[in-house]
C-alpha positions, 0 to 999 in steps of 0.5 A, a space after each residue: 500500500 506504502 508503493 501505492 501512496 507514493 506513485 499517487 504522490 508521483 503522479 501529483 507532483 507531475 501535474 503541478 511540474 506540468 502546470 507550472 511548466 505551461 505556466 512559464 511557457 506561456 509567458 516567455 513566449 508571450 514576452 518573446 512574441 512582444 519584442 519580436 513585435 517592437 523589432 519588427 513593426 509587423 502586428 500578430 497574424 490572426 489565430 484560432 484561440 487567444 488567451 481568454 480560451 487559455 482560460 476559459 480550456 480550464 474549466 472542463 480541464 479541471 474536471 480531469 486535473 483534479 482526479 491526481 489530486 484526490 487520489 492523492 488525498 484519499 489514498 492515504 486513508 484506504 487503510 482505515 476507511 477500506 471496509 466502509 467504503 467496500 460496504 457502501 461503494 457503488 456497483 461496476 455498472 452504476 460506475 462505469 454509468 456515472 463515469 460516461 455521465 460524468 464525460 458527456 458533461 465534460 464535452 458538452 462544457 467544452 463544446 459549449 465554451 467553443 460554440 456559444 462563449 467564444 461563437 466559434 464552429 466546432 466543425 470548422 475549428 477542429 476540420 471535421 468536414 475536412 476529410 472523407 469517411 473512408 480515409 479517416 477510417 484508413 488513417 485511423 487504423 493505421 496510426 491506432 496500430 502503430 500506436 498499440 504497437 509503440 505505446 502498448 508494447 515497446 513503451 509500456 513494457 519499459 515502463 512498466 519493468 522500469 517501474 516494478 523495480 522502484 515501487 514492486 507491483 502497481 495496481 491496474 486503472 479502475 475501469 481495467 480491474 472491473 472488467 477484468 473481475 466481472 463476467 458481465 455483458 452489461 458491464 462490458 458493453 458500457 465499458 465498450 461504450 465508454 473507452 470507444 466512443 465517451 473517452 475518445 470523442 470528449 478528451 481529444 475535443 478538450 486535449 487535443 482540440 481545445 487546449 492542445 490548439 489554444 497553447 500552439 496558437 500562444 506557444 509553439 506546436 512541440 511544446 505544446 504538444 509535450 505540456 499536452 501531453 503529459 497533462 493527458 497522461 496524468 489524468 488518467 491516474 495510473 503510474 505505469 500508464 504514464 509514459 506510454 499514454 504521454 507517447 501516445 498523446 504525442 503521436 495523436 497530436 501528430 496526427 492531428 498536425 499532419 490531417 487537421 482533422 480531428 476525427 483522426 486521433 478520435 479514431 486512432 484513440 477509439 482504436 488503441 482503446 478497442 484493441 487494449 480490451 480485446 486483448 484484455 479478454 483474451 488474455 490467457 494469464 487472465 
């Protein structure tokens, strides 16, 4: 339990760096987009987002930011309040259920800061007319694979044997050790429907449209895309996830850049997810 303390601990503290690192970004880049500006006489080309989106992409981000923090503060005090909790905790299903609740709030807080604070088209911004079905279908397979491949087998596996040898065994995520512990068809097609259509649609919306975008239009896309992700990786709670979910938002971002439609790494995380339960299920050591 000690380990488990400390890798929530771990992951808290990256989140602040990581906060803190785009904090110190955005202003060095704005003081250097400001000389630049005097040296030059030319005023800024116009952009998608500005800095009132910079604010405005933290509320719904908040919404997963603080998950760190309160695993961190609750995870202390799973020794003593275990029992209760067993005895008075919500159901697999009714979870799983509130969890894609909980992300259909969240995308429909970021849809409505674009569309209706900011009087932005969401089709438009994030170019989801941009590209024909069948290729983003091709594209996403593509890319998905590469990224299980990348991410699920070679990066994963480093990470998750690099780890071991400084915290010993680390827990699954949640969602991961329900569906592994229940039979249930109920419970396995919500948790299809979550981690294949609520997880994908909403976090590349906020991550990689919405903040990944407003903090390339103030920054720089390379840096953007490293804060990004890692903020994406963090989120989901889980230690040795860490490295390979940060790779993993870098190469959706990528992908991103290079199609400039956002169905892409939508369907290239719908994809990951997908396979990552099939081979779940069928694991034998399971």
């Amino acid at each position: 339990m000690d380990d488990e303390i400390a890798a929530k601990h771990v992951l808290l503290d990256f989140e602040l760096v990581t906060l803190i690192a785009l904090a110190v970004g955005v202003v060095v880049y704005a003081l250097f987009r400001t000389v630049r500006r005097h040296r030059s006489g030319l005023e800024d080309t116009p952009r998608d987002f500005d800095g009132f989106d910079l604010v405005l992409m933290f509320f719904p981000a908040m919404l997963f930011l603080i998950n760190p923090i309160a695993e961190a503060l609750v995870a202390g005090k799973e020794d003593t309040g275990g029992a209760l909790t067993e005895e008075i905790g919500t159901t697999p299903v009714f979870s799983i259920v509130m969890n894609i609740g909980y992300f259909t709030f969240v995308g429909v807080m970021t849809y409505g800061l674009i569309e209706w604070v900011r009087n932005r088209k969401v089709s438009d911004l994030f170019g989801l007319r941009r590209l024909r079905p069948a290729n983003i279908i091709v594209l996403s397979i593509i890319g998905g694979v590469f990224s299980l491949l990348l991410c699920g087998w070679i990066v994963g596996d480093f990470a998750n044997r690099y780890l071991e040898g400084l915290f010993g065994e680390l827990d699954l995520q949640e969602p991961v050790k329900m569906l592994r512990e229940s039979d249930s068809p109920l419970l396995l097609s919500l948790s299809v429907v979550m981690a294949c259509i609520a997880a994908p649609v909403v976090e590349e919306m906020l991550f990689r449209g919405y903040m990944y975008g407003t903090l390339r239009d103030l920054t720089h896309p390379v840096f953007s895309a490293v804060i990004i992700g890692g903020l994406f990786a963090v989120v989901h709670g889980n230690l040795p996830a860490l490295l390979p979910l940060w790779v993993f938002s870098v190469l959706l971002t990528i992908a991103y850049e290079a199609t400039r439609c956002l169905w892409v790494p939508i369907g290239m995380h719908a994809f990951f997810n997908a396979a990552n339960i099939v081979l779940m299920m069928t694991d034998p050591g399971e």
